[in-house]
Phi, psi and omega in degrees: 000345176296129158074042200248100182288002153302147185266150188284030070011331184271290183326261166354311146326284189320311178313334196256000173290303181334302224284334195271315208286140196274303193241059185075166189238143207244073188354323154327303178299321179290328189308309196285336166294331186257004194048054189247200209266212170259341186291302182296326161310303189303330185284331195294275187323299198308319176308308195279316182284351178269347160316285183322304166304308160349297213262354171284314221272018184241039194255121181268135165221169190091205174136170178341095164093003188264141209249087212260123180240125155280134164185170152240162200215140167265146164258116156236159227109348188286117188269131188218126089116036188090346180247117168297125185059155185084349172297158177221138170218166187277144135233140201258139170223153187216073195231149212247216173245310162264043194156137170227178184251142178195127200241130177269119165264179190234005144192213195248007207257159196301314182311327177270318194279315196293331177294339173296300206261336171301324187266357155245359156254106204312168166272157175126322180293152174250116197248106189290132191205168176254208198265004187301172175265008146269013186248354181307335186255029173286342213275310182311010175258341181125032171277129168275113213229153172239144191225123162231107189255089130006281139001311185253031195061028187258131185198018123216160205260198191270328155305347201110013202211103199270187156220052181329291203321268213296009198266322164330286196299352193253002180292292167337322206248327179298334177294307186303324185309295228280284188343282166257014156238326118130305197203107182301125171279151163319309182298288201254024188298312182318336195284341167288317185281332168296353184273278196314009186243326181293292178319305202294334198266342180244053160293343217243311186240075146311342193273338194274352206272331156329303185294287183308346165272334148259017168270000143184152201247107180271172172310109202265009154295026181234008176263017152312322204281326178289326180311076166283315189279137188238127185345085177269014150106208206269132190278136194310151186277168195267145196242107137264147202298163187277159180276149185285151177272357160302348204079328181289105202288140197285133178292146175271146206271001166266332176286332188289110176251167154227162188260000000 
């Protein structure tokens, strides 16, 4: 809203568009709601949702005896670095009974995950995972961790305890990207996920979520420290043979019958 010549009557729409709509709003949509150019819609969406994110990322879940579900999802459709489709990116997701976290990471590995659940899960918590082998060294951090391994058809383990939840949200989150947005830059993707995370966590009180968005505006010099995830450039090009210099056209390996 700084220095904007939109008028702030415009902000405050979108916003409370932002705040109703289940799966977000498109710069597209602004253009054609405020009659602006496209540029300027899109910077309207981009403003609000690193606003939306902002106001997520400090958010904690579990605590004594409270039951925390862990997992990662690939997203794909990720635009990295100008190239559309074929990008993939990791988000590590983490949720509880009332909320959840979700993070784009730049892999799967224990050194990336675990400081994660350490800086966003109270101590105390029981923690549900599937069988990967970065999650093998929580119970040596002290996490009283549960395993449910996939791999052997298992989706619920032998306590009773499953991964419904977050096995839910991401069915949810997946629709909004592919739905509305069709295709995500790599650079903001955290901010989607923290705008789809504000909502998804106030779903149960529609009526607050407006309200919880302007009751404050954080500092937006802090989104350098939320980028976790890191570029990995353009998905490798496909290597094809060179054509023969016989003249002779190379046959397709579905026409080669044998006897």
């Amino acid at each position: 809203m700084h220095r904007s010549s939109i008028p702030l009557t415009d902000w405050f729409e979108i916003m409370l568009l932002f705040a109703n709509s289940k799966n977000g709003v498109t710069g597209h949509f602004i253009e054609r709601h405020l009659g602006i150019a496209y540029k300027s819609g899109f910077r309207m969406a981009d403003r609000i949702r690193t606003h939306m994110a902002l106001l997520e990322c400090d958010r904690k879940i579990g605590g004594p005896g409270k039951l925390v579900h862990i997992d990662e999802a690939l997203l794909r459709g990720i635009r990295t670095n100008g190239v559309r489709g074929g990008g993939r990116a990791i988000v590590f997701g983490m949720c509880d009974e009332t909320a959840t976290i979700a993070l784009a990471v730049p892999d799967r590995k224990a050194a990336t995950l675990l400081p994660l659940i350490d800086r966003h899960v109270l101590p105390g918590s029981i923690l549900v995972t599937d069988a990967y082998h970065s999650y093998s060294q929580l119970a040596a951090r002290g996490w009283n961790h549960e395993i449910v391994n996939h791999s052997r058809g298992e989706w619920v383990n032998a306590n009773g305890f499953g991964q419904a939840s977050i096995e839910a949200y991401w069915g949810v989150f997946k629709r909004t990207i592919r739905g509305t947005h069709l295709h995500v830059s790599r650079a903001n993707l955290w901010k989607y996920i923290g705008e789809f995370n504000f909502r998804y966590n106030r779903r149960h009180v529609p009526h607050e979520i407006f309200w919880d968005m302007i009751e404050h505006f954080p500092d937006f010099d802090r989104q350098a420290e939320l980028r976790i995830d890191i570029p990995i450039g353009p998905p490798r090009p496909r290597k094809r043979r060179p054509p023969r210099t016989d003249g002779v056209p190379r046959k397709r390996a579905s026409r080669i019958f044998r006897n």
